[in-house]
DRENDOKE-668949 format. One record per residue (C-alpha): residue in three letters; residue number from 1; x negated, y negated, z. Coordinates in Angstrom, 2 decimals. Layout:
atom rest:ALA | nr:NUM | X:X | Y:Y | Z:Z
...
// end
This chain:
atom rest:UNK | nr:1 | X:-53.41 | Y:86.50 | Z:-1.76
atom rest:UNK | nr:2 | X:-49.86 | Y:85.13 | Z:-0.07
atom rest:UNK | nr:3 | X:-47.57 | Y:82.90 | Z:-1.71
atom rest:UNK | nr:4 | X:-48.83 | Y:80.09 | Z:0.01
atom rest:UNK | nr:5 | X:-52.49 | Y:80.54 | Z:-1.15
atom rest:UNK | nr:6 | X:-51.40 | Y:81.06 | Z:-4.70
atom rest:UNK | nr:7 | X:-49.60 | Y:77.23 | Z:-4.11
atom rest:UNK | nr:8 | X:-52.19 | Y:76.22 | Z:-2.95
atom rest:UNK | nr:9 | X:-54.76 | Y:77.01 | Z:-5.38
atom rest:UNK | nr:10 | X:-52.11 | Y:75.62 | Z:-8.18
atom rest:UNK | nr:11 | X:-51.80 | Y:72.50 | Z:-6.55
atom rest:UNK | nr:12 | X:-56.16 | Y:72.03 | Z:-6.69
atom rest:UNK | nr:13 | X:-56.14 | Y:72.72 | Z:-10.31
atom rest:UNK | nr:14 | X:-53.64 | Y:70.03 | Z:-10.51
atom rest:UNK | nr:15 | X:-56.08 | Y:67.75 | Z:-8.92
atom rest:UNK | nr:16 | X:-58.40 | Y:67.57 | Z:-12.06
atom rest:UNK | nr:17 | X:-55.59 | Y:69.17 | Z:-14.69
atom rest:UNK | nr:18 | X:-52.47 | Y:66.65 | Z:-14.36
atom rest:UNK | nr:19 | X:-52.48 | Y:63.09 | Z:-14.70
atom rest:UNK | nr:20 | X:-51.84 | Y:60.66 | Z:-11.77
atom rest:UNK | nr:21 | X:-48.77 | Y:59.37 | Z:-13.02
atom rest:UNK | nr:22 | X:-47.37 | Y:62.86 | Z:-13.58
atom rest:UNK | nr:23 | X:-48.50 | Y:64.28 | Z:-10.40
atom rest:UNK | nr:24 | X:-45.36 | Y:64.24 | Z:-8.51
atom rest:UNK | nr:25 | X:-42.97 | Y:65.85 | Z:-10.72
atom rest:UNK | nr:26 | X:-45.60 | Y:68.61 | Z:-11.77
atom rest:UNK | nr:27 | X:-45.94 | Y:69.10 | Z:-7.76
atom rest:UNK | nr:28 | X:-42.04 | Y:69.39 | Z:-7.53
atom rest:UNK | nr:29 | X:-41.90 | Y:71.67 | Z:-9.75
atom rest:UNK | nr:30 | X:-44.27 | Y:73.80 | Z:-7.87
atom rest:UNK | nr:31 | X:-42.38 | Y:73.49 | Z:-5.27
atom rest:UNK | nr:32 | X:-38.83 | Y:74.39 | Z:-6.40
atom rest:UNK | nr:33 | X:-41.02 | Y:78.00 | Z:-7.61
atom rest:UNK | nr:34 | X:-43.24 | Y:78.43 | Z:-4.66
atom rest:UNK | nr:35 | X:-41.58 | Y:81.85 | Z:-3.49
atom rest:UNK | nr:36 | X:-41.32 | Y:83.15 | Z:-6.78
atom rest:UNK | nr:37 | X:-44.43 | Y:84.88 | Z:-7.50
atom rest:UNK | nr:38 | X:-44.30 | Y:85.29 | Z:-11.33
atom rest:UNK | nr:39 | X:-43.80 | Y:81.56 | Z:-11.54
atom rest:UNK | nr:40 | X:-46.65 | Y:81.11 | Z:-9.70
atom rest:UNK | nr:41 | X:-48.93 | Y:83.60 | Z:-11.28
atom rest:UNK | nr:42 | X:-47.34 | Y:81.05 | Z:-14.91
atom rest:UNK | nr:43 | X:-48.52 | Y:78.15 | Z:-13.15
atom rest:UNK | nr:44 | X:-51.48 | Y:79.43 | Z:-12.14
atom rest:UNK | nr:45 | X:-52.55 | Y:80.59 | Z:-15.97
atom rest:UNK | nr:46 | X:-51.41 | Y:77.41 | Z:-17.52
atom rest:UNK | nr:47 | X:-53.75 | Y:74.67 | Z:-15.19
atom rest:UNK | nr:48 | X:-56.39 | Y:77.31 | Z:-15.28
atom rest:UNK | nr:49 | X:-56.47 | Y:77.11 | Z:-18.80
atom rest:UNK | nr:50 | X:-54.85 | Y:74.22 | Z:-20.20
atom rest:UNK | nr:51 | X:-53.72 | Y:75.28 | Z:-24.14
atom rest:UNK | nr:52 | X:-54.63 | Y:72.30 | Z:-25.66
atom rest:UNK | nr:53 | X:-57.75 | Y:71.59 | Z:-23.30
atom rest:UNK | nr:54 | X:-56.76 | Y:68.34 | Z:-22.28
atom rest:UNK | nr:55 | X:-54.79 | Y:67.07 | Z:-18.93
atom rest:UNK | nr:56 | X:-51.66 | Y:68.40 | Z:-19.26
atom rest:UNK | nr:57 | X:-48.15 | Y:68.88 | Z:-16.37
atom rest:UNK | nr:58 | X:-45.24 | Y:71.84 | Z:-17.12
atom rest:UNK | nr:59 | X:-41.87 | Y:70.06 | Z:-17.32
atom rest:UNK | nr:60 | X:-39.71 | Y:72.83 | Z:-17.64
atom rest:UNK | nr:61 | X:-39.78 | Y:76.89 | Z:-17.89
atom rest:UNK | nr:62 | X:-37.11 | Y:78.42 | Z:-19.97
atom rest:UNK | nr:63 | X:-36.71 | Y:82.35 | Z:-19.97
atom rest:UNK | nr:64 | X:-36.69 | Y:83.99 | Z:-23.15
atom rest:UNK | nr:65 | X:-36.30 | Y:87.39 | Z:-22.56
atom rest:UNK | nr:66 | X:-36.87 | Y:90.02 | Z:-20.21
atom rest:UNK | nr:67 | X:-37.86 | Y:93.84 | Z:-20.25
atom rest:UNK | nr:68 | X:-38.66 | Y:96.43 | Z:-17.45
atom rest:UNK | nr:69 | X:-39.95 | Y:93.49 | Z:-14.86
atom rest:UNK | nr:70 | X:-41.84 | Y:91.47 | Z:-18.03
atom rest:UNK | nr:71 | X:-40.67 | Y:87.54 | Z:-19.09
atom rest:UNK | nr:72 | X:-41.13 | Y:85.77 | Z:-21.57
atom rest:UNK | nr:73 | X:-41.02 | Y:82.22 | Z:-20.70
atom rest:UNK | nr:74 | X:-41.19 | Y:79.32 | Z:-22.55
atom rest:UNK | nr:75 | X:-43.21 | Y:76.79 | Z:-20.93
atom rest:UNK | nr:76 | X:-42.47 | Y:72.95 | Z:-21.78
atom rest:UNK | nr:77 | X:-45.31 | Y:70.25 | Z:-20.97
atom rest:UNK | nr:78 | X:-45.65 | Y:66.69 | Z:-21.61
atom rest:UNK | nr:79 | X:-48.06 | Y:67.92 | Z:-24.87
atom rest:UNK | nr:80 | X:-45.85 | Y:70.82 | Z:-26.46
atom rest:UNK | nr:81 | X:-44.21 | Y:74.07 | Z:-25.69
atom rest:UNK | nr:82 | X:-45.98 | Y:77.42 | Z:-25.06
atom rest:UNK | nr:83 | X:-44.98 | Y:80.97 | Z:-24.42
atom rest:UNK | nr:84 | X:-46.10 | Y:83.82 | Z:-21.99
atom rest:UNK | nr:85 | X:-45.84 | Y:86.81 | Z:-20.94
atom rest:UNK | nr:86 | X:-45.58 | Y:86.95 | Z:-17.45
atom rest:UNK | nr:87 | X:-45.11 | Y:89.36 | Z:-14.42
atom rest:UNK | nr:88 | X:-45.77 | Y:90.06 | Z:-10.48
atom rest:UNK | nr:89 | X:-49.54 | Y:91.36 | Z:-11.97
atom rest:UNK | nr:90 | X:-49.75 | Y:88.10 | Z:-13.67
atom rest:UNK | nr:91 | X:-49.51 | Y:86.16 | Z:-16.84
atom rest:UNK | nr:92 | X:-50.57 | Y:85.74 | Z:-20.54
atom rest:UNK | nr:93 | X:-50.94 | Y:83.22 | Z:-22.88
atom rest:UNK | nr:94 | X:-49.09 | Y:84.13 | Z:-26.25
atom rest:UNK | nr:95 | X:-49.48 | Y:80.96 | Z:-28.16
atom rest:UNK | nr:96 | X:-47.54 | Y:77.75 | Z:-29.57
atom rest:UNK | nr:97 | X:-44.06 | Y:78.05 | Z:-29.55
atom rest:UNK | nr:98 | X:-44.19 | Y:76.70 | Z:-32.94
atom rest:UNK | nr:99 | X:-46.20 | Y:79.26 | Z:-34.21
atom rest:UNK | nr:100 | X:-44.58 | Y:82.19 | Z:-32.51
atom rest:UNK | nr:101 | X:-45.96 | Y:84.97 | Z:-30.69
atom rest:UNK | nr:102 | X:-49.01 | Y:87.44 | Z:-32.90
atom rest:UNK | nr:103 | X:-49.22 | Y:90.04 | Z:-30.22
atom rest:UNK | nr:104 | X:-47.46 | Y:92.96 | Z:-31.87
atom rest:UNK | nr:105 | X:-48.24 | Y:94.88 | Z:-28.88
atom rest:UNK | nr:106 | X:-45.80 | Y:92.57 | Z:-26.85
atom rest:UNK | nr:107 | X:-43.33 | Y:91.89 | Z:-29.98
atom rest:UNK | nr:108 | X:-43.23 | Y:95.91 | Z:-30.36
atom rest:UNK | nr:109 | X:-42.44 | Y:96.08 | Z:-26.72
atom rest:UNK | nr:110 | X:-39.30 | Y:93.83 | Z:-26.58
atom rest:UNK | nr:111 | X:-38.33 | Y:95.52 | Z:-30.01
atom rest:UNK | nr:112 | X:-39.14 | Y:92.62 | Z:-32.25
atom rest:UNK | nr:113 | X:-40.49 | Y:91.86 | Z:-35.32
atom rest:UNK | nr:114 | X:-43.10 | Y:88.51 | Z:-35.73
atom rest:UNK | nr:115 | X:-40.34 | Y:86.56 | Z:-38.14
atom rest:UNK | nr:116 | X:-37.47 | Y:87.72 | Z:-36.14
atom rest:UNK | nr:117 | X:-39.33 | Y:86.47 | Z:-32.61
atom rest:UNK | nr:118 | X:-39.43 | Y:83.59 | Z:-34.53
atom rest:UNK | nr:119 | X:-36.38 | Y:82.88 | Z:-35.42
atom rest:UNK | nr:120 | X:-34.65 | Y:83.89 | Z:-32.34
atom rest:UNK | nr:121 | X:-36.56 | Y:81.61 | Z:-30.02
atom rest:UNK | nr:122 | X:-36.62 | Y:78.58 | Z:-32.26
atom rest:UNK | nr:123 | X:-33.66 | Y:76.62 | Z:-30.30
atom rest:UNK | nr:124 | X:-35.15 | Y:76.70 | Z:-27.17
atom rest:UNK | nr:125 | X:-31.91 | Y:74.90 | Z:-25.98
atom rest:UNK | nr:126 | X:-30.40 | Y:78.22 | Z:-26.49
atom rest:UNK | nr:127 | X:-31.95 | Y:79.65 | Z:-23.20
atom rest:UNK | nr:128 | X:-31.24 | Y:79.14 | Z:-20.03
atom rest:UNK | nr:129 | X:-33.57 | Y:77.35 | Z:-17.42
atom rest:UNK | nr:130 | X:-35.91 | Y:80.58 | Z:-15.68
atom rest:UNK | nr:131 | X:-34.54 | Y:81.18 | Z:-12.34
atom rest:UNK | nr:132 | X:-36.63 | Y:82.59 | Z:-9.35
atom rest:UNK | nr:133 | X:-36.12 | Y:86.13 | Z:-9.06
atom rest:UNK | nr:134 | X:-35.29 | Y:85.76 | Z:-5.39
atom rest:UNK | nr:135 | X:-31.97 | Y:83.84 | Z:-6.33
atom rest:UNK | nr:136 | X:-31.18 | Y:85.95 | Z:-9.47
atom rest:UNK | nr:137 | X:-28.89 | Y:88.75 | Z:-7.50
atom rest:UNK | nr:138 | X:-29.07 | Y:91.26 | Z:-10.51
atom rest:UNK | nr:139 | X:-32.61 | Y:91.69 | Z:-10.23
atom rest:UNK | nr:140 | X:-34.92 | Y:93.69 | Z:-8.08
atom rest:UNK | nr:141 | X:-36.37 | Y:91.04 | Z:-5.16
atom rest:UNK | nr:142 | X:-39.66 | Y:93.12 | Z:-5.27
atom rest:UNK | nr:143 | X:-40.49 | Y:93.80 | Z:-8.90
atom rest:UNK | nr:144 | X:-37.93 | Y:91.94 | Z:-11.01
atom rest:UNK | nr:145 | X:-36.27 | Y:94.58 | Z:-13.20
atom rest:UNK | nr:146 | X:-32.57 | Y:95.13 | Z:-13.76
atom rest:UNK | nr:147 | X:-29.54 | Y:97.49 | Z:-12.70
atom rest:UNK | nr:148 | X:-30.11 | Y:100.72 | Z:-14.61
atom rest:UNK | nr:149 | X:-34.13 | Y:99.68 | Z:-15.16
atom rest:UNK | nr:150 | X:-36.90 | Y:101.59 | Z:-13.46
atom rest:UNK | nr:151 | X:-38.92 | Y:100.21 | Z:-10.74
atom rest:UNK | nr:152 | X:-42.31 | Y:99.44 | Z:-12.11
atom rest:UNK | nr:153 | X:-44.05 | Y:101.98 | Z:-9.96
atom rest:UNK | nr:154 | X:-45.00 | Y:101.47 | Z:-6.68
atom rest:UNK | nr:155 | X:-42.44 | Y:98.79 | Z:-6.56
atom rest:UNK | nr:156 | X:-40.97 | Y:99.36 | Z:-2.16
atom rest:UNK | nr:157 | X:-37.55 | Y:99.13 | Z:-3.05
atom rest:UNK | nr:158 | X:-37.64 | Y:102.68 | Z:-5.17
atom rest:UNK | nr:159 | X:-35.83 | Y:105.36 | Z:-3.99
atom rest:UNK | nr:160 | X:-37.35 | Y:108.90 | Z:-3.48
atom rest:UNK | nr:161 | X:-35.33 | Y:111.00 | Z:-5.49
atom rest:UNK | nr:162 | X:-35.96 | Y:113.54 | Z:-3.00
atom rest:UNK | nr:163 | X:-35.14 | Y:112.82 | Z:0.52
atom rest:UNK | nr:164 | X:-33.42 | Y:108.87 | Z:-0.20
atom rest:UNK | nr:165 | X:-35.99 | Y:107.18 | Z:1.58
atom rest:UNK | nr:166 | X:-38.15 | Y:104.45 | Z:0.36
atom rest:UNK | nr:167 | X:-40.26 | Y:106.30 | Z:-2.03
atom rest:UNK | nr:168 | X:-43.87 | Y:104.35 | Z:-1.12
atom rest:UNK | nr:169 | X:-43.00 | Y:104.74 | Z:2.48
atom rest:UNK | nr:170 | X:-41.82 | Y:108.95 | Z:2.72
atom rest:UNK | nr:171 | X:-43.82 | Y:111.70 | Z:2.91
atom rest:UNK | nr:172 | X:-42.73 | Y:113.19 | Z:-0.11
atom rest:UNK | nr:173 | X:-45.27 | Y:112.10 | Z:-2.58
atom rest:UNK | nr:174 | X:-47.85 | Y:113.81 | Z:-1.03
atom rest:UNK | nr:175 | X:-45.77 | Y:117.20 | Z:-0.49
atom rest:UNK | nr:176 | X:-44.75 | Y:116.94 | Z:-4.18
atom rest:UNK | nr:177 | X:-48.12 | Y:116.85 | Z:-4.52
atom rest:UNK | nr:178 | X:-49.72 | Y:119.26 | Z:-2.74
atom rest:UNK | nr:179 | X:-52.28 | Y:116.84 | Z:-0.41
atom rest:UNK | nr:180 | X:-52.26 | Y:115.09 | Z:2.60
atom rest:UNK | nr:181 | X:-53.27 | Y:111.87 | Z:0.85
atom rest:UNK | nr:182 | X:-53.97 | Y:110.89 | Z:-2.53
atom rest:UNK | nr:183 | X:-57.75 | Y:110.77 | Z:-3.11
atom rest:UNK | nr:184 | X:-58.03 | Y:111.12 | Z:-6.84
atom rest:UNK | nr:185 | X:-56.76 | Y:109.68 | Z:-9.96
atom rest:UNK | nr:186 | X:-55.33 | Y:113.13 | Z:-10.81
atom rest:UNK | nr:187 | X:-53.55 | Y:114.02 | Z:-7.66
atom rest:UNK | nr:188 | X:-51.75 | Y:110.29 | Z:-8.26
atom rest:UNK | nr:189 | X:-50.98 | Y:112.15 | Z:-12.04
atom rest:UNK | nr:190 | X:-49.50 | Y:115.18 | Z:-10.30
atom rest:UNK | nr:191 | X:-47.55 | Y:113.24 | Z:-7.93
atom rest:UNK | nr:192 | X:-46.10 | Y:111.09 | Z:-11.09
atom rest:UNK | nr:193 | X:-45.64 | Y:113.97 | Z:-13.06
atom rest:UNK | nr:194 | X:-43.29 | Y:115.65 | Z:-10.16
atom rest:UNK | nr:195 | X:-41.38 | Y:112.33 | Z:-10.19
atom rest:UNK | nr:196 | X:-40.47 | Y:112.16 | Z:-13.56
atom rest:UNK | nr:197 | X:-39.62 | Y:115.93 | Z:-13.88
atom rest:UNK | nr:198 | X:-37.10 | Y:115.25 | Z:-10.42
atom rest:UNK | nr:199 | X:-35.41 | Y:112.07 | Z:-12.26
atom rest:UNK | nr:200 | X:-36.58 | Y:108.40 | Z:-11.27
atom rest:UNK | nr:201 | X:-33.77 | Y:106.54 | Z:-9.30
atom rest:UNK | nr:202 | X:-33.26 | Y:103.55 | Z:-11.17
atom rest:UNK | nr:203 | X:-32.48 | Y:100.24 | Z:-9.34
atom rest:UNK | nr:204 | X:-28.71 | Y:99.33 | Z:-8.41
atom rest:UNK | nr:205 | X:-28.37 | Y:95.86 | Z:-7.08
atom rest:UNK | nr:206 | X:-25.66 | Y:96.96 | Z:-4.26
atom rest:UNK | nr:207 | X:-27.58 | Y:99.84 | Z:-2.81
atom rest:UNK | nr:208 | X:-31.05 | Y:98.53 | Z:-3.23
atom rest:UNK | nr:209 | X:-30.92 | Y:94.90 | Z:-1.73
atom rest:UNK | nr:210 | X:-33.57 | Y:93.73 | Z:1.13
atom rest:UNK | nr:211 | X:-31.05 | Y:95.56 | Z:3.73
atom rest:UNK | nr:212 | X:-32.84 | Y:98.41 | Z:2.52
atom rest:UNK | nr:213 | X:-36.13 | Y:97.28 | Z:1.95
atom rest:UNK | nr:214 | X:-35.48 | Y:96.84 | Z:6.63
atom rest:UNK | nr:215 | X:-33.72 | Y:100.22 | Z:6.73
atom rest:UNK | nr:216 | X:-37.15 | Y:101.53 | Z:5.16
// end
């Protein structure tokens, strides 16, 4: 699914999900995300689903934190606030802002406890408005992590450790793994297994921009 189909299947959930009278804005808002793909896959989840089941518009998406490619945003609506987990997979309801987040999966993952998650994101005023990743220079364009961060794998802006080539574009990861092509879940593991024993190249901002995204 393109960008454009994801906006557009937002903006017919909005049909039946927002009020007339909040249409517009909600629609502008869609539009100031609409190349951002993690915003979209937020949108998406919330008008889908509406938390409190009733017609409902996003106002305003705050970013609360960020690990390895994964926000969480804090998503403010003419009802309440909510927070998810989002990503360029998708995105995940965690629950009232009020109440906090109960995953301890997700609170172990960005190295928090339930009462400090709590009390860290209580001033939501604190945190700054989410920005789309394709205007925030210090992130990866393709899969959103940071300088010194990993690529999530399979992310095209990687660099093969081995010849300095785009990493899902070179040869390499089917030499390093013995095959022509990878037709099993365990010549994928090999492959993986090679790469992390070589060293992963994590992503720089000034040497891994879209110029060599082209050059690839």
């Amino acid at each position: 699914m393109t960008l454009e189909d994801q906006k557009n299947a937002i903006l017919l959930l909005m049909d039946y999900a927002v009020n007339d009278e909040d249409q517009t804005p909600a629609r502008e808002l869609v539009d100031r995300y609409e190349s951002d793909i993690i915003a979209l896959h937020l949108f998406k989840e919330f008008y889908s689903y509406l938390p409190e089941a009733e017609n409902d518009a996003i106002r305003l998406v705050r970013r609360l934190d960020k690990r390895g490619g994964n926000f969480i945003l804090a998503v403010t609506t003419n009802r309440d606030t909510y927070l998810y987990l989002c990503n360029h997979e998708g995105a995940e309801f965690l629950g009232n802002h009020q109440e906090g987040i109960w995953d301890e999966e997700v609170l172990g993952y960005f190295g928090y406890r339930r009462e400090q998650a709590l009390e860290k994101f209580a001033a939501l005023d604190d945190f700054p408005v989410y920005t789309p990743v394709g205007l925030d220079k210090g992130l990866c364009l393709m899969c959103a992590v940071e300088r010194g961060e990993l690529h999530r794998l399979g992310c095209p802006v990687e660099v093969c450790p081995w010849c300095g080539g785009q990493l899902v574009g070179c040869n390499c990861r089917f030499s390093q793994a013995g095959v022509d092509k990878f037709a099993s879940e365990a010549q994928l593991d090999a492959f993986i297994e090679a790469l992390e024993a070589k060293g992963r190249i994590p992503f720089d901002p000034v040497d891994q921009g879209v110029g060599f995204i082209k050059a690839g």
